[in-house]
C-alpha positions in Angstrom: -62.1 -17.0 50.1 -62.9 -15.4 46.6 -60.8 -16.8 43.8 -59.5 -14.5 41.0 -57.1 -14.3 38.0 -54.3 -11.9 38.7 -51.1 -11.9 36.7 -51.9 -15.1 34.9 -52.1 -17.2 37.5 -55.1 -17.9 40.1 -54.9 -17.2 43.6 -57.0 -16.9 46.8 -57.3 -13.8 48.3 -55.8 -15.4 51.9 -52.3 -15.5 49.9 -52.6 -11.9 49.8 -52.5 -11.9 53.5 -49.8 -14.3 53.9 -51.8 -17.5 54.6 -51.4 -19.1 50.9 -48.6 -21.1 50.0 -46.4 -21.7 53.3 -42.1 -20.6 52.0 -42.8 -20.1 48.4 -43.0 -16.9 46.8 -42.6 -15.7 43.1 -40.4 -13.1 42.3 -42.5 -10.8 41.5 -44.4 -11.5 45.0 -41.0 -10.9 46.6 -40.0 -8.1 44.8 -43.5 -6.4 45.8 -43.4 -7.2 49.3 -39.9 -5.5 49.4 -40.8 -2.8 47.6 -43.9 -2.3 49.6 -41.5 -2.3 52.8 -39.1 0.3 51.9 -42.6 2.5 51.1 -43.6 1.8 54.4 -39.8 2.3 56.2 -38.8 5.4 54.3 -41.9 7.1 52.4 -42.8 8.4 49.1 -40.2 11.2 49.5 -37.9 8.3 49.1 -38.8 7.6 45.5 -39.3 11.1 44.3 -35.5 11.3 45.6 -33.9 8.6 43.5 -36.2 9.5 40.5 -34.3 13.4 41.2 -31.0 11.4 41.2 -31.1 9.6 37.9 -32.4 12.7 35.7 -29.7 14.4 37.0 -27.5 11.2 36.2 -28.9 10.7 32.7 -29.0 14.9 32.1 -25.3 14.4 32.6 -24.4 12.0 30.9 -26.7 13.1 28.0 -24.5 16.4 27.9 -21.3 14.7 28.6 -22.1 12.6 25.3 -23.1 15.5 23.2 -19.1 16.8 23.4 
């Protein structure tokens, strides 16, 4: 497999797939794997919706402060 540098550290491109180290994963390998499931389960629709809801949350709050 090709070796690379990505994020500081150096990897083969099999981890990628799942085949690299067996039961340990950094957090930021976890947290992208998790994030990359709820993509696949519920779509980019789904992001554009929680990015509507915290405008509207900080727009509020912004006015709410400005009393």
């Amino acid at each position: 497999a090709d070796a690379r540098w990505h994020g500081g550290s150096r990897y083969h491109e099999d981890q990628e797939e799942g085949y690299g180290r067996q039961g340990h994963m950094s957090r930021q390998e976890a947290g992208h794997r998790g994030g990359m499931a709820v993509k696949e389960k519920y779509g980019p629709e789904h992001y554009r919706e929680i990015g509507r809801r915290g405008a509207r949350a900080r727009k509020f709050n912004r006015q709410y402060l400005e009393e």
